[in-house]
DRENDO-480836 format. One line per field, with one value per atom (N, C-alpha, C): x, y, z; atom name. Coordinates in Angstrom, 2 decimals. Each point is the difference from the previous one (the first is absolute). Example, Ala and Ser with C-alpha at 12.3 -4.5 7.8 and 13.67 -1.06 7.14 Angstrom:
<sites>
u <- 13.19,-0.89,0.90,-0.35,0.82,-0.77 .
v <- -5.69,1.19,1.20,1.05,1.19,1.09 .
w <- 7.80,0.00,0.00,-0.72,0.06,0.73 .
atomo <- N,CA,C,N,CA,C .
</sites>
This chain:
<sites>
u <- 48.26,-1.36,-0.14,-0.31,-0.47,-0.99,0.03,-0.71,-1.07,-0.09,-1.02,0.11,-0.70,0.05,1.03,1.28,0.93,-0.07,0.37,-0.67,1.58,0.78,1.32,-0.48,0.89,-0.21,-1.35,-0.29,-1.03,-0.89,-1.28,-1.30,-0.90,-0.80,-1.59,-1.30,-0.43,-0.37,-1.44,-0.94,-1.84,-0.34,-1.87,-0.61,-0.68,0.33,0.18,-0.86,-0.65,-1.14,1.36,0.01,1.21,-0.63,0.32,-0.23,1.04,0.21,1.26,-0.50,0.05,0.17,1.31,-0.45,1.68,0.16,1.59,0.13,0.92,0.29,0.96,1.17,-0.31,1.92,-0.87,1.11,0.12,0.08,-1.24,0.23,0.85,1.36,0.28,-0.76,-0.97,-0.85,-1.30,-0.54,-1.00,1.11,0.93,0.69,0.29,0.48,0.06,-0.90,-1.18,-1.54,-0.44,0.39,-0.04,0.82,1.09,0.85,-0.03,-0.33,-0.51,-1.22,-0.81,-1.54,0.27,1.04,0.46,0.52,1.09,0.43,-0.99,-0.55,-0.99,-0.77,-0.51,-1.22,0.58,1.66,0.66,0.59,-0.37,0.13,-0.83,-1.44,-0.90,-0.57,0.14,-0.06,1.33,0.73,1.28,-0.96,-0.44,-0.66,-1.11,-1.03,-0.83,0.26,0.98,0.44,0.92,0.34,0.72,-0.82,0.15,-0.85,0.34,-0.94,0.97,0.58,1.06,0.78,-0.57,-0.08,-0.22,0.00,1.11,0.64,-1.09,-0.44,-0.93,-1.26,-0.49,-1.42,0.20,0.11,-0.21,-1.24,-0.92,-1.16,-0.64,1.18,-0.75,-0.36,0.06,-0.50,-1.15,-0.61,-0.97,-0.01,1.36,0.39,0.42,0.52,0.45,-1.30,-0.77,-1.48,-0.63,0.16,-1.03,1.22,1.06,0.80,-0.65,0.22,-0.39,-1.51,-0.93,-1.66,0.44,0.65,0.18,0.74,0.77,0.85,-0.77,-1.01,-0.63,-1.34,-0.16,-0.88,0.57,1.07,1.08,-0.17,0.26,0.20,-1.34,-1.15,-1.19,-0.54,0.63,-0.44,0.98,1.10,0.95,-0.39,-0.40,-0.34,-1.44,-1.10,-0.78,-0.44,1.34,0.35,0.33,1.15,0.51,-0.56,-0.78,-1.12,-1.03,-0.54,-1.05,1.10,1.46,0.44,0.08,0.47,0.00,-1.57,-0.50,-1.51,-0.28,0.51,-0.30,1.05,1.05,0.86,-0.17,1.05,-0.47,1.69,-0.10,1.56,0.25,1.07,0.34,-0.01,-0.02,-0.23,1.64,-0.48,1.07,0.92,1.60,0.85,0.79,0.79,0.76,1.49,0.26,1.34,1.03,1.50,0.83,0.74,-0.09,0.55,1.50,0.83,1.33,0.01,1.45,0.31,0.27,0.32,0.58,-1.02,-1.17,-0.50,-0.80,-1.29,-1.34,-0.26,-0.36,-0.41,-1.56,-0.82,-1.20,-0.51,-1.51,0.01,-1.56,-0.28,-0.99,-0.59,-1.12,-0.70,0.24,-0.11,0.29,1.17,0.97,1.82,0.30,0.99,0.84,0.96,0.43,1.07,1.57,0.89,1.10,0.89,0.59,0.90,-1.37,-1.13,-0.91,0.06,0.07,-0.44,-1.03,-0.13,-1.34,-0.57,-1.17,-0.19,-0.70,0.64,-0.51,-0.78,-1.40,-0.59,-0.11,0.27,0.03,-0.33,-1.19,-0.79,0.89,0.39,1.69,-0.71,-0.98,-0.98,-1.33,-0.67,-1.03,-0.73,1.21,-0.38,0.33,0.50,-0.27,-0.59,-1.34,-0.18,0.42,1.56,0.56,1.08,0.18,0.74,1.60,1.17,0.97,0.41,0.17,0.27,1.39,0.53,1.41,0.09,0.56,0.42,0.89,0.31,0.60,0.46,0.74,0.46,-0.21,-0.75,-0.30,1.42,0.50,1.29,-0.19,-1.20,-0.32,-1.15,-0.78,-1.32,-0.04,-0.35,-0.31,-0.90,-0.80,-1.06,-0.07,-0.55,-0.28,-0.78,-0.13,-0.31,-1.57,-0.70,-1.55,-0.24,0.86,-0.97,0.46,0.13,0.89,1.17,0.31,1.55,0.78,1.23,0.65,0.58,-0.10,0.62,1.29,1.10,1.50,-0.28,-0.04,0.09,1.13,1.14,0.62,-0.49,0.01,-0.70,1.34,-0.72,0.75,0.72,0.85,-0.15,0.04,0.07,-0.55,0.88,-0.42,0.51,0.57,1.05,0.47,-0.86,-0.77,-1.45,-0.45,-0.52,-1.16,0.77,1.00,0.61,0.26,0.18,0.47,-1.29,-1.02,-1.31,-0.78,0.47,-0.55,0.30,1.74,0.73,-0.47,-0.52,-0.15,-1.46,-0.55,-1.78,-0.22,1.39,0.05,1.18,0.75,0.51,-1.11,-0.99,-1.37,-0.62,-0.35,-1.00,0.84,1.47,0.68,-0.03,0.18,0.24,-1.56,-0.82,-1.63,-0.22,0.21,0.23,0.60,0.97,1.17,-0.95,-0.25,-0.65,-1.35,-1.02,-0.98,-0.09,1.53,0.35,0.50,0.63,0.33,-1.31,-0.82,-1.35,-0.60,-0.20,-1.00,0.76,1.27,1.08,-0.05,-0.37,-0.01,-1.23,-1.25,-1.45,-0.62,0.89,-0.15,-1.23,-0.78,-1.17,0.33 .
v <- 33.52,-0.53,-0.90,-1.08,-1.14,0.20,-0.18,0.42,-0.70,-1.28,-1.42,-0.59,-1.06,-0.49,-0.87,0.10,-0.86,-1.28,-1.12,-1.58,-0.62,0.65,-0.51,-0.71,-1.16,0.17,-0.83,-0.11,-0.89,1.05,0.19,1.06,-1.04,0.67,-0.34,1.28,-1.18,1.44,-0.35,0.71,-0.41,1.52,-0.36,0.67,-0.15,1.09,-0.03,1.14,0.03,1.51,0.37,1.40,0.90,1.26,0.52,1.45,0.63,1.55,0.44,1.84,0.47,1.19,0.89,1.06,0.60,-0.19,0.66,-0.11,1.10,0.91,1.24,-0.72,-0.94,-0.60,-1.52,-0.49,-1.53,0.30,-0.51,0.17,-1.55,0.03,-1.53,-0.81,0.78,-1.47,-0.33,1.07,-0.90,-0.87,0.45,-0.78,-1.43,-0.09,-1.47,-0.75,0.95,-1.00,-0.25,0.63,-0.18,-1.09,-0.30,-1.08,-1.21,0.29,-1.48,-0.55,0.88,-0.47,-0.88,0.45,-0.05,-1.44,-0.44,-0.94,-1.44,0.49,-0.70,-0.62,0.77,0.08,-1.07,0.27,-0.98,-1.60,-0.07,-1.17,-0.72,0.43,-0.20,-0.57,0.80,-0.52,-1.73,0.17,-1.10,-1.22,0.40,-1.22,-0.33,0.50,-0.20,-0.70,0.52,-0.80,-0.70,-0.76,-1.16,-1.40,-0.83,-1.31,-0.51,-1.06,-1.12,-0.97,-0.67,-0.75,-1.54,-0.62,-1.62,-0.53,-0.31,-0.51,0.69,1.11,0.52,-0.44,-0.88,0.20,-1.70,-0.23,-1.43,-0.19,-0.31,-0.07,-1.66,-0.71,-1.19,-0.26,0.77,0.29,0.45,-0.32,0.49,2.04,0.01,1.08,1.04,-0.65,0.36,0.08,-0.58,0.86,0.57,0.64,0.71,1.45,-0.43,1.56,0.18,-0.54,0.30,0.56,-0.79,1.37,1.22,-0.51,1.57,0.76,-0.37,0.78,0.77,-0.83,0.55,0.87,0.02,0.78,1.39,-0.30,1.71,0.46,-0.79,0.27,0.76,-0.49,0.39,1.46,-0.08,0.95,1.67,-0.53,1.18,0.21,-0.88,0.74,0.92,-0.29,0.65,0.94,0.34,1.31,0.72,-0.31,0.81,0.46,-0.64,0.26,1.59,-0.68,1.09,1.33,-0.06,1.11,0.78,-0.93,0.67,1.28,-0.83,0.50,1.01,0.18,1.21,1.19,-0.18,0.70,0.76,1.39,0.40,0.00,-0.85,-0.18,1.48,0.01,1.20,-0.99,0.99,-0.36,-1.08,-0.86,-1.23,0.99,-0.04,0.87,-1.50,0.44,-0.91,0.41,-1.16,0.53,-1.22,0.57,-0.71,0.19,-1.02,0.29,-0.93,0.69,-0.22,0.13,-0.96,-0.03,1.80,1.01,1.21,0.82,0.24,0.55,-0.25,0.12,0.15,0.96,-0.35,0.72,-0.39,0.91,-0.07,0.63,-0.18,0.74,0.91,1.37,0.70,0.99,0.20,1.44,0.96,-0.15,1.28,-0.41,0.55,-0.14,1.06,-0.43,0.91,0.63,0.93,1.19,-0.97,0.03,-0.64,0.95,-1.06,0.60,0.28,-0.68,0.14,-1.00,-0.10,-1.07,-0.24,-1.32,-0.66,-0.92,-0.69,-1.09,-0.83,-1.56,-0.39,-1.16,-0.19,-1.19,-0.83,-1.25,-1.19,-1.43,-0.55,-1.50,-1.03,-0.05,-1.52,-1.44,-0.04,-1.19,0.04,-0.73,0.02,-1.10,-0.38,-1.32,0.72,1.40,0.90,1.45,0.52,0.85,1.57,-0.86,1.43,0.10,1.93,0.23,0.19,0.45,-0.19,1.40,0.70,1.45,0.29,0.81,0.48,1.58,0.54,1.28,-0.22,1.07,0.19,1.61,-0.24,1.69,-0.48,0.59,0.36,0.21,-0.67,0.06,0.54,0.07,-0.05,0.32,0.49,-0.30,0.82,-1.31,0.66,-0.06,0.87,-0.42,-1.14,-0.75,-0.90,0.24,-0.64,0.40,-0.30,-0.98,-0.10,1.35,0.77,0.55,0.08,-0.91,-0.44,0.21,-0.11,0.09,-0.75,-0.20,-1.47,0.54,-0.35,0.77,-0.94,0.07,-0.63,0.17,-0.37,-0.03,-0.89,0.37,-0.62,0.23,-1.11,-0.02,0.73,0.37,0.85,-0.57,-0.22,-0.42,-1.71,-0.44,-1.32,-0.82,-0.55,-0.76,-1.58,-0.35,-0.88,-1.21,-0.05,-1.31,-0.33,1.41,0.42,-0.03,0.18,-0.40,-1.59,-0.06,-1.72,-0.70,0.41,-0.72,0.26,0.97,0.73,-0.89,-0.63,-0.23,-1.61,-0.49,-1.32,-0.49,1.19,0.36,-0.44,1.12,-0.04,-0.73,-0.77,-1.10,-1.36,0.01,-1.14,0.02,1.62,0.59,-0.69,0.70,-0.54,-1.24,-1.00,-1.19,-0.86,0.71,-0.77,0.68,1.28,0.12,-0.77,-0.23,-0.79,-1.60,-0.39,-1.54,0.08,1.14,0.08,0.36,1.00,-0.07,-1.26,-1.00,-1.46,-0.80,-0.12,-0.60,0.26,1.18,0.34,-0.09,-0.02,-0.47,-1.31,-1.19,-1.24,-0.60,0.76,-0.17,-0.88,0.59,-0.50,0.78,-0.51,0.53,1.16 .
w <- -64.15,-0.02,-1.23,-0.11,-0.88,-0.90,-1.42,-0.64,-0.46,0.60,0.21,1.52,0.26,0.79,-0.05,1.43,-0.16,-0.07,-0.50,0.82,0.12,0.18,0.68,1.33,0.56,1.40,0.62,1.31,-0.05,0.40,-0.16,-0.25,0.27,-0.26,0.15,-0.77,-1.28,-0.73,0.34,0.12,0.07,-0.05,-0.25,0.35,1.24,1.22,1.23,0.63,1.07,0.62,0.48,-0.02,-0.09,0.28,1.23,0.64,0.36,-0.17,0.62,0.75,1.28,0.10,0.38,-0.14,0.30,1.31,-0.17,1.39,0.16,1.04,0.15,1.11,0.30,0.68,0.61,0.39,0.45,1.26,1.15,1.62,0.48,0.69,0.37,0.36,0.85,0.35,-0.65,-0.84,-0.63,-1.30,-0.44,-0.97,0.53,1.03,0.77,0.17,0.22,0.05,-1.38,-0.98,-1.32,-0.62,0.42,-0.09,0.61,1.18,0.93,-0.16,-0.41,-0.92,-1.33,-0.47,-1.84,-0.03,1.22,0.17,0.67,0.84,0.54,-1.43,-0.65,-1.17,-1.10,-0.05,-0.78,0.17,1.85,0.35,0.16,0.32,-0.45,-1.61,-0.78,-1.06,-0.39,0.58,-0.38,0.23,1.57,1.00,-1.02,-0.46,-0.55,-1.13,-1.09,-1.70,0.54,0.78,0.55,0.26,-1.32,0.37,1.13,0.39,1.34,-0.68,0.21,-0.40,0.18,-0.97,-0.25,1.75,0.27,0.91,1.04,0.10,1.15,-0.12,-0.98,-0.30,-0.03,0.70,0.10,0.85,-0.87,0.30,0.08,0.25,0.46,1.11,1.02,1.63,-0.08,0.86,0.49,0.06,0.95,0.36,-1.39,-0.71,-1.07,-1.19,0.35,-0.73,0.84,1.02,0.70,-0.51,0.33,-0.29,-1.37,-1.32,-1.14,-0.15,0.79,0.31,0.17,1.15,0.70,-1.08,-0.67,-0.75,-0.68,-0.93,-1.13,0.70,1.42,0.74,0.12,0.13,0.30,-1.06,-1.35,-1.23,-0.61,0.14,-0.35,0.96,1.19,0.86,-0.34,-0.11,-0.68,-1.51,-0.47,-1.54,0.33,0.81,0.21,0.23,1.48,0.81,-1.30,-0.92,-0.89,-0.53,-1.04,-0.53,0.39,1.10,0.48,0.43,0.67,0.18,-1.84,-0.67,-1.41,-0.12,0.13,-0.69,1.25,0.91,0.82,0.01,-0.40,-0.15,-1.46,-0.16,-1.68,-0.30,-0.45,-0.83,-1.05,0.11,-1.03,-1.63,-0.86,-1.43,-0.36,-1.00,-0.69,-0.67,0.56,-1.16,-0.36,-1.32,-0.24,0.49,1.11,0.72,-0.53,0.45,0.13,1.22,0.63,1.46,0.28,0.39,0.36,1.46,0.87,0.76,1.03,-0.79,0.41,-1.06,-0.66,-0.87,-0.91,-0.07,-1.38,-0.84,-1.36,-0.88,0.19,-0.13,-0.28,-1.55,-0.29,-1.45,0.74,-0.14,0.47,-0.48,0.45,-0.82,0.99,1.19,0.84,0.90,-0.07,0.63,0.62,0.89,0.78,-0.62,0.23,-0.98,0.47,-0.68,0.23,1.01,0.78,1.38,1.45,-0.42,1.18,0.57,1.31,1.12,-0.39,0.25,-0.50,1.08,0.80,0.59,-0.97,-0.24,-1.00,0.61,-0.27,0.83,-1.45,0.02,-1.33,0.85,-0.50,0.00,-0.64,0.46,-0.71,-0.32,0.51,-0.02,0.53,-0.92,0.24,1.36,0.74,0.79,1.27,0.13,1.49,-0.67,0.85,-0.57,0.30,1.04,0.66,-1.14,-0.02,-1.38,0.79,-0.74,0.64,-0.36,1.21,-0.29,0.47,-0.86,0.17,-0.90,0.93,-0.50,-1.24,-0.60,-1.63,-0.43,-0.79,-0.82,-1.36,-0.26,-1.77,-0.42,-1.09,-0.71,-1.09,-0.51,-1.73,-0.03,-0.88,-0.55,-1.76,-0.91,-1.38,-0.57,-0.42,-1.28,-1.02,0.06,-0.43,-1.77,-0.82,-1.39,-0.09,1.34,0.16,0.82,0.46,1.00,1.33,0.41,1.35,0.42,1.32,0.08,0.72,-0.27,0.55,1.32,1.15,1.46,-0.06,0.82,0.31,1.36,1.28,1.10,0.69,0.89,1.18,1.33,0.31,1.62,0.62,0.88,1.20,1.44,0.14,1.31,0.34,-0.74,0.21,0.80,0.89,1.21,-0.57,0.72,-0.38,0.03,0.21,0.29,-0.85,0.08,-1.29,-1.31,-0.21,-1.67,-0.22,1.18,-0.12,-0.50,0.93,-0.63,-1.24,-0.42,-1.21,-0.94,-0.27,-0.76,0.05,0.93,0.85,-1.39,0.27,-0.37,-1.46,-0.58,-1.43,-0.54,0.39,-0.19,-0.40,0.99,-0.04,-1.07,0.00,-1.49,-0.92,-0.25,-1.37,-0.34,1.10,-0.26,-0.29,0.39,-0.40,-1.41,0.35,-1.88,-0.70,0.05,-1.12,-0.15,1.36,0.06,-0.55,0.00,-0.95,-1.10,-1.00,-1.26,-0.33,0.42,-0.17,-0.18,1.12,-0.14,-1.36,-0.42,-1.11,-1.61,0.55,-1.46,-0.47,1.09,-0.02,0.01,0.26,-0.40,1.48,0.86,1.31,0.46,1.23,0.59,0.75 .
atomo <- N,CA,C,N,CA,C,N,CA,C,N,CA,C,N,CA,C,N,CA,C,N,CA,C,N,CA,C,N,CA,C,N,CA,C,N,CA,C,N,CA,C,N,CA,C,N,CA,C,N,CA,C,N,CA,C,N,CA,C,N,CA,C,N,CA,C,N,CA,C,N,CA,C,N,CA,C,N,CA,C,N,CA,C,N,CA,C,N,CA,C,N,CA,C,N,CA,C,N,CA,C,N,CA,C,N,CA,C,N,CA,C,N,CA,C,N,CA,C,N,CA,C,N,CA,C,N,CA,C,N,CA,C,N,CA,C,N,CA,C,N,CA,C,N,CA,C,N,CA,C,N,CA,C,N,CA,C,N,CA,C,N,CA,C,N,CA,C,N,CA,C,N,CA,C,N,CA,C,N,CA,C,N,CA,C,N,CA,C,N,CA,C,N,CA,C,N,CA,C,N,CA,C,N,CA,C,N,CA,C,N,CA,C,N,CA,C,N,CA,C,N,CA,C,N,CA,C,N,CA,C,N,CA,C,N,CA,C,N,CA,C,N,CA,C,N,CA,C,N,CA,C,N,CA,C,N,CA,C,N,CA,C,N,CA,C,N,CA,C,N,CA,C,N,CA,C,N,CA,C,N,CA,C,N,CA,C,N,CA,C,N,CA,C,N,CA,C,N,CA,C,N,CA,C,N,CA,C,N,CA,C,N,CA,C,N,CA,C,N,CA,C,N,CA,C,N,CA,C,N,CA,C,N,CA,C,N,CA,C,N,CA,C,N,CA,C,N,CA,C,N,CA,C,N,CA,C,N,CA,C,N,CA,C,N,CA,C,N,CA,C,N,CA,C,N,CA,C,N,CA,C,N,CA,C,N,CA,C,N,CA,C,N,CA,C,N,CA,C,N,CA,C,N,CA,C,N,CA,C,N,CA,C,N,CA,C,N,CA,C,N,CA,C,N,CA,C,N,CA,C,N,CA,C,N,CA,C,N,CA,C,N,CA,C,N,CA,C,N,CA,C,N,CA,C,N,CA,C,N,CA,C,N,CA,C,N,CA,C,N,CA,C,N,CA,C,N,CA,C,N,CA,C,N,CA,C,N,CA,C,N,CA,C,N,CA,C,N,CA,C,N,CA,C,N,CA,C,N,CA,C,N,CA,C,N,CA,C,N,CA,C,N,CA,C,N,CA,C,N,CA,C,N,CA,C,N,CA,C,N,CA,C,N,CA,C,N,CA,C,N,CA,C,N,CA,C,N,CA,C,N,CA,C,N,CA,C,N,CA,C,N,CA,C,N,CA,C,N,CA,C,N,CA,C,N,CA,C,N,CA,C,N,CA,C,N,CA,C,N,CA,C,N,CA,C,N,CA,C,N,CA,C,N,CA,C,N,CA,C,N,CA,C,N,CA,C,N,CA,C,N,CA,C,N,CA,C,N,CA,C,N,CA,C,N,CA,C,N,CA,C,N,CA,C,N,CA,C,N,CA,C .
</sites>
């Protein structure tokens, strides 16, 4: 067990809504619907933080500005939906996580005992307000010197899809990180 948070590797560190209940075993098929949800949720998100490309937005057509309304109509209409699902839904409380391809640390006041199945529901973004749930085994958990305690979790099970996109997810994160620590080093907007 790690006696900090690792940052080897590509991660994704935030403060993130983060829920987890136990669990006494993994059923195959809700785990699959748990995974095909997980994956879905992550292609989704790709589709979404994926600009359109120059070359597509050629908007000297006619046609080519009516797509661009429409675009920014989808655009305004999905931030909306989101929105209002946010504000109707009750998100679980902001932990500070670090999320890996195969495993998260979270930091918490009330934790699961280590070696427990866990279902962990986590908000990866704030631009879907569906969370991405995947089962887990508590690896770790320590007292912390505030009070708190640091959990170690490996996902369980995880389908070959669903890691691919995970890694897909937080590959993006890392790299908008790195391009917004560059931006703010160079006094860029």
């Amino acid at each position: 067990m790690p006696n900090k948070f690792e940052s080897n590797g590509v991660f994704h560190a935030a403060d993130l809504p983060l829920g987890w209940t136990p669990l006494s075993r993994i059923q195959p098929a809700q785990s699959e619907q748990w995974q095909c949800a997980g994956a879905a949720l992550l292609r989704a998100l790709a589709v979404l933080e994926t600009p359109v490309p120059e070359v597509e937005r050629d908007i000297s057509s006619a046609g080519g500005k009516a797509m661009e309304r429409l675009e920014a109509k989808l655009d305004l209409a999905l931030s909306l939906m989101t929105q209002f699902a946010r504000q109707q839904a009750e998100l679980p409380p902001l932990h500070h996580v670090v999320l890996r391809a195969k495993s998260l640390e979270w930091l918490g006041e009330t934790v699961p005992a280590a070696q427990q199945l866990v279902l962990v529901s986590l908000h990866i973004s704030p631009k879907l307000p569906q969370p991405l749930i995947l089962p887990a085994t508590v690896t770790g958990v320590a007292l912390q010197d505030n009070g708190s305690s640091r959990v170690w979790a490996d996902f369980a099970d995880l389908s070959e899809e669903t890691e691919e996109w995970l890694e897909r997810t937080l590959f993006r994160f890392h790299r908008r990180g790195i391009q917004q620590s560059h931006s703010r080093q160079h006094g860029e907007g």
